[in-house]
ZAMARGU-4260 file (C-alpha; in steps of 0.2 Angstrom, whole numbers, plus 5000, padded with zeros to 4 digits):
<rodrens>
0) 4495/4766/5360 | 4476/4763/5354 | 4479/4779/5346 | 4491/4772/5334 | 4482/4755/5333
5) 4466/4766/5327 | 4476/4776/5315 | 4485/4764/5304 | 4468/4752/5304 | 4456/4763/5300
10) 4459/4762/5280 | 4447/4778/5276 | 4455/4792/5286 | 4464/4806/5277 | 4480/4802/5291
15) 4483/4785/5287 | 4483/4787/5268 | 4494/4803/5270 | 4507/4789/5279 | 4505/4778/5268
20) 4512/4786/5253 | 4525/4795/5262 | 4533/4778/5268 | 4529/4771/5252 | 4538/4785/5243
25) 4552/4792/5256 | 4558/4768/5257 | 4556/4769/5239 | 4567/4784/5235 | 4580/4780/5248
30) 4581/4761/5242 | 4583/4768/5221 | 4598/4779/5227 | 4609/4761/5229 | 4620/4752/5217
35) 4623/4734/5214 | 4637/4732/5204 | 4634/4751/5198 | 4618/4750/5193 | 4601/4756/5202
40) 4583/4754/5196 | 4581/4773/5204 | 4563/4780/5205 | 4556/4760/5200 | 4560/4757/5217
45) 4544/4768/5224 | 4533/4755/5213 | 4543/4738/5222 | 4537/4747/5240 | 4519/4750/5234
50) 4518/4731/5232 | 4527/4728/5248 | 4515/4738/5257 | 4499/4731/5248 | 4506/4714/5252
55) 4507/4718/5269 | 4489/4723/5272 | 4491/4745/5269 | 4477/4745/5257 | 4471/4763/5250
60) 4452/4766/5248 | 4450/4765/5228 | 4442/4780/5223 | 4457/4790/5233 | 4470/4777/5223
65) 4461/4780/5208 | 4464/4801/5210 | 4480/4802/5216 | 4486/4788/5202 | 4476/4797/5187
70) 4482/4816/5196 | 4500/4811/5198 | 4503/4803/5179 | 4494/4819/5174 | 4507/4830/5183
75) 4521/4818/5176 | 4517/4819/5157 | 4512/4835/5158 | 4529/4843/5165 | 4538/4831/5154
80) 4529/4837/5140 | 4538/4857/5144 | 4553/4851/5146 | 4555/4840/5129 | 4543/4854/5120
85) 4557/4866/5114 | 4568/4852/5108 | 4555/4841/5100 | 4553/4847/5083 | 4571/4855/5081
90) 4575/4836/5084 | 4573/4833/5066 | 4586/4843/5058 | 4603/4837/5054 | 4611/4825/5063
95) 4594/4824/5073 | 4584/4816/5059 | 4596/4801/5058 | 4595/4796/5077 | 4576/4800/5079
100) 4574/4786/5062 | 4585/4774/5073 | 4576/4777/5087 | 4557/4776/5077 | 4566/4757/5070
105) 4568/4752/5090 | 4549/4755/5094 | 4543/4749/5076 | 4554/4733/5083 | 4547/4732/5099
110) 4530/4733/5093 | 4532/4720/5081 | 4539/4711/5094 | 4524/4713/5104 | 4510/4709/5091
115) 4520/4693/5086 | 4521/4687/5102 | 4499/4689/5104 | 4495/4680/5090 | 4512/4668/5093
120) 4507/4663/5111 | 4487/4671/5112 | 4494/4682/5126 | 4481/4696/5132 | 4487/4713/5121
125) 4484/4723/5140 | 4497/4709/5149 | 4509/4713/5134 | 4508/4731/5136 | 4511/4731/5154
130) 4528/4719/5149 | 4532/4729/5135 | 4530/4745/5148 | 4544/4738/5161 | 4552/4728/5146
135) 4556/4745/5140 | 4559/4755/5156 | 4544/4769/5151 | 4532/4773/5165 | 4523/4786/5155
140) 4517/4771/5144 | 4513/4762/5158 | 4501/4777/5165 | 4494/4777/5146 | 4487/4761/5145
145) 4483/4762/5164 | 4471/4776/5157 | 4468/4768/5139 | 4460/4753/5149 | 4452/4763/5162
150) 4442/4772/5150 | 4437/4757/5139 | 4434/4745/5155 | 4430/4758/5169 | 4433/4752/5187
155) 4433/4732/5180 | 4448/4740/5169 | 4464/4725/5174 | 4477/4729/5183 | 4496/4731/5173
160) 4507/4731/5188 | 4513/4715/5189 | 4516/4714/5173 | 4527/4729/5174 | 4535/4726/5189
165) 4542/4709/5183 | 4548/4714/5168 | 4556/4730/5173 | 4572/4724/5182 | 4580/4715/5165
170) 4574/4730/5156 | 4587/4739/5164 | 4601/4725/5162 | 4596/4720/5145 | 4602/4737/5139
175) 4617/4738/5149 | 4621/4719/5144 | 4619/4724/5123 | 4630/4739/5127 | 4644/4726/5134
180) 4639/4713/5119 | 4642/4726/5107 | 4659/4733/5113 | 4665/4714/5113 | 4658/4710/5098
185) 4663/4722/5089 | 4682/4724/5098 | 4676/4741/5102 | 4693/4753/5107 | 4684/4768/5118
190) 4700/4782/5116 | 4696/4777/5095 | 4680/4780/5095 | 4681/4795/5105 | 4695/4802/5089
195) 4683/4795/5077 | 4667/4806/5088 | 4678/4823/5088 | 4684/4821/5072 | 4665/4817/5064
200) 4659/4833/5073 | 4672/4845/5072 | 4664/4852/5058 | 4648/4858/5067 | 4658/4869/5081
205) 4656/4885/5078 | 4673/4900/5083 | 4663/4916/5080 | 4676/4928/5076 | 4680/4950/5070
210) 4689/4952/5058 | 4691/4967/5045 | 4692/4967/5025 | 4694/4982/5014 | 4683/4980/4999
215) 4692/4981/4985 | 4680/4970/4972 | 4673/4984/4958 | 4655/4974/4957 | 4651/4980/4973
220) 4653/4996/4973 | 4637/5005/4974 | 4627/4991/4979 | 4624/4991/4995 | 4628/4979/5012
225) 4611/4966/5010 | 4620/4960/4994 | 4632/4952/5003 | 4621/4944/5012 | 4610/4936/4998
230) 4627/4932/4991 | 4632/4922/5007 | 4618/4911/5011 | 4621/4908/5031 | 4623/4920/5047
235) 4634/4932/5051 | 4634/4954/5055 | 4643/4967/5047 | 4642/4980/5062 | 4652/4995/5057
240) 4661/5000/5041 | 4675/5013/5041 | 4675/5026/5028 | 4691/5038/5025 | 4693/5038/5044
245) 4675/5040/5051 | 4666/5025/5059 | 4647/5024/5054 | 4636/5012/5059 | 4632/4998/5045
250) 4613/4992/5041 | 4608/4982/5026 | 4605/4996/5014 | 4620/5008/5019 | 4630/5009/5002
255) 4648/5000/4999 | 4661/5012/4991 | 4678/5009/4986 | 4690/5008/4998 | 4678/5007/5014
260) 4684/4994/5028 | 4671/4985/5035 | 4670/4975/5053 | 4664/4957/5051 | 4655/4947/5064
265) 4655/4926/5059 | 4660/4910/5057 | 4677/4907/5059 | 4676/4896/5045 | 4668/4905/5034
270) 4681/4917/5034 | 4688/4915/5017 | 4671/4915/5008 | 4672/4935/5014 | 4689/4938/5006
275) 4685/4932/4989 | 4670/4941/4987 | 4675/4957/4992 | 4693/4959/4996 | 4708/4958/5007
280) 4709/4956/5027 | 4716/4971/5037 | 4720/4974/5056 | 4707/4980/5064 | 4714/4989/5077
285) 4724/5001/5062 | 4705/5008/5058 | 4694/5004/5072 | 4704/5011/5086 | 4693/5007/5100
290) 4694/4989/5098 | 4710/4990/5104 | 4706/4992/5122 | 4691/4980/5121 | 4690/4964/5131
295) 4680/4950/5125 | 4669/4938/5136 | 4654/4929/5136 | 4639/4930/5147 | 4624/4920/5151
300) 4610/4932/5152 | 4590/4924/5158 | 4576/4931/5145 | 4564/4939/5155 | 4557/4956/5148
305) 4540/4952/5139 | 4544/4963/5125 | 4560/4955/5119 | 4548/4936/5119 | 4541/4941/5107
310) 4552/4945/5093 | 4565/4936/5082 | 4583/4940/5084 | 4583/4948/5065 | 4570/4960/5072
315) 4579/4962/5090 | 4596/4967/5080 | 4609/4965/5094 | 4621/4966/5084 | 4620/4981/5075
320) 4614/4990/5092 | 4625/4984/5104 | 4638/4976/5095 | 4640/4959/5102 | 4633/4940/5096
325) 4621/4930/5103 | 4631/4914/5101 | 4617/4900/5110 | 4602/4900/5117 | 4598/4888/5131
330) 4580/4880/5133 | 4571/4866/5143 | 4588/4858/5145 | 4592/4858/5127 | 4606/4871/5120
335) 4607/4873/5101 | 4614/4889/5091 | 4600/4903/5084 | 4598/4908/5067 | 4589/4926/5062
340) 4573/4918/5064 | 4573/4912/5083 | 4560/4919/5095 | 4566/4920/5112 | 4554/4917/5125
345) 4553/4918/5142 | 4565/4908/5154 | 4577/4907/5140 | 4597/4909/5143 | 4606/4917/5129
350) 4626/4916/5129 | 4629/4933/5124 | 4648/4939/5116 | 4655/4956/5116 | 4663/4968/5128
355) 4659/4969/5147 | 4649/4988/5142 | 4639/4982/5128 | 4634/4967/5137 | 4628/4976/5152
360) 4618/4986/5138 | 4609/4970/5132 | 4607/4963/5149 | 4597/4979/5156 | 4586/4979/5139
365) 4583/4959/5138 | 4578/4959/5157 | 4590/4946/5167 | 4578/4946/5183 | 4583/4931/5193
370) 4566/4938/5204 | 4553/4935/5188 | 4562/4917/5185 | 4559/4913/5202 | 4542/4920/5203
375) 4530/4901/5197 | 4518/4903/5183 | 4505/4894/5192 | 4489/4898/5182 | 4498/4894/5167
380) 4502/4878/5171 | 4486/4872/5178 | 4476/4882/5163 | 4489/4872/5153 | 4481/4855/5162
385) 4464/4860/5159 | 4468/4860/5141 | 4476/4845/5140 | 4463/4837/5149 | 4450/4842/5140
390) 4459/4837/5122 | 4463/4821/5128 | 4444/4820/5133 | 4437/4823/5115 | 4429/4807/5107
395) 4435/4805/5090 | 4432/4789/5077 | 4446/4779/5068 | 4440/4768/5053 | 4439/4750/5060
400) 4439/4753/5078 | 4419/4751/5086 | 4416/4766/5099 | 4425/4785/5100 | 4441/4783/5104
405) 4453/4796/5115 | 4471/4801/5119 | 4466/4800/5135 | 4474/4810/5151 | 4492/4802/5146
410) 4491/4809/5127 | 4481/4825/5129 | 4490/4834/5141 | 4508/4829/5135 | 4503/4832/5117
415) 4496/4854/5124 | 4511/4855/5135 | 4524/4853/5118 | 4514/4865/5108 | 4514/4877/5121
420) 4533/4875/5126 | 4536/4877/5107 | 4524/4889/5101 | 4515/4900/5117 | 4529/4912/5113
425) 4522/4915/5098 | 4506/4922/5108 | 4512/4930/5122 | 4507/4914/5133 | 4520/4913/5148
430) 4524/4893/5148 | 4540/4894/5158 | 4545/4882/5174 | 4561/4882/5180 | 4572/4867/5178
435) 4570/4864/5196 | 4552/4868/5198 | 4550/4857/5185 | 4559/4842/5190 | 4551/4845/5208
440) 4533/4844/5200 | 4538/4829/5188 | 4548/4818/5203 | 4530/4823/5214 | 4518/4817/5199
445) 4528/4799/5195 | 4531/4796/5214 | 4512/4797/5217 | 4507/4787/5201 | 4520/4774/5204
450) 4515/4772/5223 | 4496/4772/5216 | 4500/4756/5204 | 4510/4747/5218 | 4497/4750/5233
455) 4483/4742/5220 | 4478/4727/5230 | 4470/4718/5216 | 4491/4715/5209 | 4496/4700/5219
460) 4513/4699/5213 | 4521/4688/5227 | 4506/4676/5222 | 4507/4678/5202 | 4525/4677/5204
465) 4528/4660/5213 | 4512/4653/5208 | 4506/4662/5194 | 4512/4669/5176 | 4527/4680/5183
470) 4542/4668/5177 | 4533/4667/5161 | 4530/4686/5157 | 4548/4689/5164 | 4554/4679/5149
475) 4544/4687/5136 | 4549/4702/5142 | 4569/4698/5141 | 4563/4696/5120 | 4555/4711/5120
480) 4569/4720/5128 | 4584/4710/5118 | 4578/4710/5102 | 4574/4729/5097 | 4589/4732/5108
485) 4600/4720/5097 | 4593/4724/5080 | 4593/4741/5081 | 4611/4742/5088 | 4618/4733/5075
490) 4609/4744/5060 | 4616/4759/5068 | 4634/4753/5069 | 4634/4746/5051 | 4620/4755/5040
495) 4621/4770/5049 | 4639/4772/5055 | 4638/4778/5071 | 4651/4777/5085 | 4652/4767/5101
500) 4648/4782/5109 | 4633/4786/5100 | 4623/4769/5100 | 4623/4769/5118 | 4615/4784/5120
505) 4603/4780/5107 | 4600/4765/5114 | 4597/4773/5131 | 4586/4787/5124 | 4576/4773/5115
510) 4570/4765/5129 | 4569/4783/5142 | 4581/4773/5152 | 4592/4784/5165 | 4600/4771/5175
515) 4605/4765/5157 | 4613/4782/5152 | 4620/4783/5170 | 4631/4766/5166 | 4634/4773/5151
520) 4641/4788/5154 | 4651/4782/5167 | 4658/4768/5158 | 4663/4778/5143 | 4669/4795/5152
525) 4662/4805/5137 | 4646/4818/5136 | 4642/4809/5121 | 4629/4798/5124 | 4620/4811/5136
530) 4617/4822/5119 | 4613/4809/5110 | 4601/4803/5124 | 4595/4820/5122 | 4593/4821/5104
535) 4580/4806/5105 | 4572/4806/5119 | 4560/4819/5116 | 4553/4811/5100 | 4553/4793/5109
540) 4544/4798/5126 | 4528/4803/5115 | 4528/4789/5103 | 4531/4776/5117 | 4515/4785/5128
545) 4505/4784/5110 | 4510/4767/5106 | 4506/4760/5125 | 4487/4768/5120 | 4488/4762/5103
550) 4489/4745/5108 | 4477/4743/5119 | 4464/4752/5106 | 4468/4742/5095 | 4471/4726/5102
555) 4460/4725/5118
</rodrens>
């Protein structure tokens, strides 16, 4: 057994540290998979086994740590920076802008929090920012300081881990104990909040339906088929008109005359908009014979020829040349319902409406290869790195901090993968991971950051936390946790009128925390606060990986 004996003591060798990190990660894993009480601290748990190991003796030569920390976090953000891309600016629309303020107020609070608490207690800004990290659940922000430090202190730059590590655990029960508060609080009933959800967004479902109206209103005749558009400011298709028995094709500048009976495409709502501006409904089977026989359905159909990512759906006119309705477009996890000016792009699922024939029509033109989807992009993606990595290296000054200052390899690479899952369509720049390949890069990157921070040797948390500061920073980061929690809660339910239902997934979006949206979810047996959760979450995960850097440039 010498063999093994010289294996795991000889520190340097490519073998031991490959075993390393495999126990570390595989023990960790395993252990995040179990509940107590229903509640898991999931992928944290790869960080806990670090620190086991390094307490143990399993040291990793620095330099090799150093890489596989800084490469890891930079695959992590990176990824997560494709998969909230799409969604990020859309984010801000509607409903969106509301939860997105809310969830802005929960950071603002948070960081207040922390700024009081330095000058309060003269607590290190880089020991608060490795609380606030596990007060909040992030991990990203965790790596961003990590680099923030690192680049201001180099190889002397302190260690956060501890400081994470002690604070993460009530960062997950915090939030699951202001979601219990709140319900008790406030008498919370969950089947009335539920009505009270269904009821508040019934209005935004949209029933796209035919129907046929014979125009019988004198100001439009002679005008043609675009007036009723700019009359009708929102979405819908006029495909075909019927004309003293003939069926033509309809396009914007064909001419209205009395009499004609034109096949609609829209809205179910909308319907009696069309009937008072240009006349009376008919059956559309009495002059569109065909329709008679047609079947409906809907089909999911994958984006994948170059020539359709490139244009809008106005341009790509699906409904004037096959006759059906693109009714959503699914993207990076995020579904949302196109308007005239959506660009597809590649990877894209559109849910397609119409007749089986037409369908298979749009199918065969916009591509549908499950081979290309399949097919990785890997150039992209690591020319997609190299950006990023070379925007977060670029010194630039802000006015009252000495020294350049950087967004580091946390910031720069998150911020170039958002633009290019938003805007790389726009120039032909092929972006796309699968949802799979990209949770599979993303789990790879945090597992190996997070096995990084807990293999540091320099962390000493058995010793800081018996002996040392741990009880101390655990209780500043149950304030830092609790209070934005608490106060941002409260103004959602009674400023800004948002249900049970809502506020936990707001307040699970806020703080990026999935065993929190898990408990939620579960508790409640509703998809609400998973698209609220979504709603937030990609506006939170940058400004909590800016604000960890901020921080420390600031305050270090």
């Amino acid at each position: 057994m010498d063999w093994l004996w010289n294996l795991m003591t000889n520190h340097e060798s490519v073998a031991y540290t490959v075993i390393v990190y495999s126990v570390v990660i595989a023990v960790g894993v395993a252990l995040g998979k179990i509940k107590i009480f229903g509640i898991s601290f999931g992928i944290a748990w790869v960080l806990f086994a670090g620190i086991a190991m390094a307490e143990m003796g399993f040291t990793i030569n620095m330099h090799i740590q150093h890489f596989i920390k800084e490469f890891g976090l930079i695959l992590f953000v990176y990824t997560i920076g494709l998969q909230v891309g799409p969604g990020f600016f859309s984010a801000f629309k509607r409903e969106g802008i509301k939860l997105n303020l809310l969830a802005i107020l929960s950071i603002v609070t948070c960081v207040a929090t922390v700024i009081a608490i330095h000058y309060i207690t003269q607590t290190d800004m880089s020991t608060l920012v490795g609380i606030m990290s596990g007060a909040v659940t992030n991990t990203p922000g965790l790596g961003a300081a990590n680099a923030a430090l690192a680049e201001k202190f180099g190889e002397e730059a302190p260690s956060l881990t501890t400081m994470y590590a002690v604070a993460y655990p009530f960062g997950v029960l915090g939030i699951i104990i202001v979601m219990l508060g709140l319900k008790s609080i406030f008498k919370v009933n969950l089947d009335s909040e539920k009505r009270l959800n269904s009821v508040r967004h019934s209005k935004d479902q949209v029933v796209i339906n035919r129907f046929a109206i014979k125009v019988t209103n004198p100001s439009l005749f002679g005008k043609n088929l675009s007036v009723i558009k700019k009359t009708l400011d929102f979405d819908f298709t006029i495909s075909r008109m019927c004309r003293k028995g003939e069926i033509l094709l309809a396009n914007a500048e064909t001419l209205i005359e009395e009499g004609d009976i034109v096949l609609i495409v829209a809205n179910q709502k909308e319907n009696e908009k069309f009937f008072t501006l240009m006349g009376d409904s008919v059956s559309i089977t009495d002059y569109f014979p065909d329709e008679k026989d047609m079947r409906y359905t809907s089909r999911r159909i994958n984006v994948t020829q170059r020539a359709i990512f490139t244009k809008t759906l106005a341009e790509l006119d699906v409904r004037r040349r096959f006759g059906v309705t693109i009714s959503r477009v699914f993207r990076a996890g995020v579904e949302f319902v196109p308007s005239a000016h959506t660009k597809l792009q590649f990877g894209d699922t559109i849910t397609v409406i119409g007749d089986e024939t037409h369908i298979q029509l749009v199918s065969k033109e916009f591509g549908n290869s499950k081979r290309r989807l399949q097919t990785p992009h890997i150039a992209e993606l690591f020319m997609g790195i190299t950006l990023g990595v070379l925007l977060g290296s670029i010194p630039f000054s802000i006015p009252g901090i000495p020294g350049a200052v950087r967004l580091g390899l946390a910031g720069g690479p998150l911020i170039v993968a958002i633009l290019i899952s938003r805007y790389g369509g726009k120039f032909s720049v092929t972006h796309y991971v699968s949802q799979s390949a990209n949770l599979m890069v993303r789990e790879i990157g945090i597992v190996l950051f997070l096995a990084s921070v807990g293999l540091d040797a320099r962390a000493q948390f058995v010793q800081t936390l018996l002996h040392g500061q741990g009880l101390y920073w655990m209780g500043l980061g149950a304030l830092i946790t609790l209070i934005p929690l608490i106060i941002t809660s409260l103004v959602a339910r009674i400023k800004g009128k948002l249900d049970y239902l809502e506020i936990c997934g707001l307040l699970s979006g806020a703080s990026t925390d999935p065993p929190a949206l898990a408990f939620a979810n579960e508790m409640n047996n509703s998809e609400v606060p998973a698209l609220t959760y979504a709603s937030v979450y990609p506006l939170t995960t940058f400004l909590r990986i800016m604000v960890a850097q901020l921080l420390i440039v600031f305050f270090v």
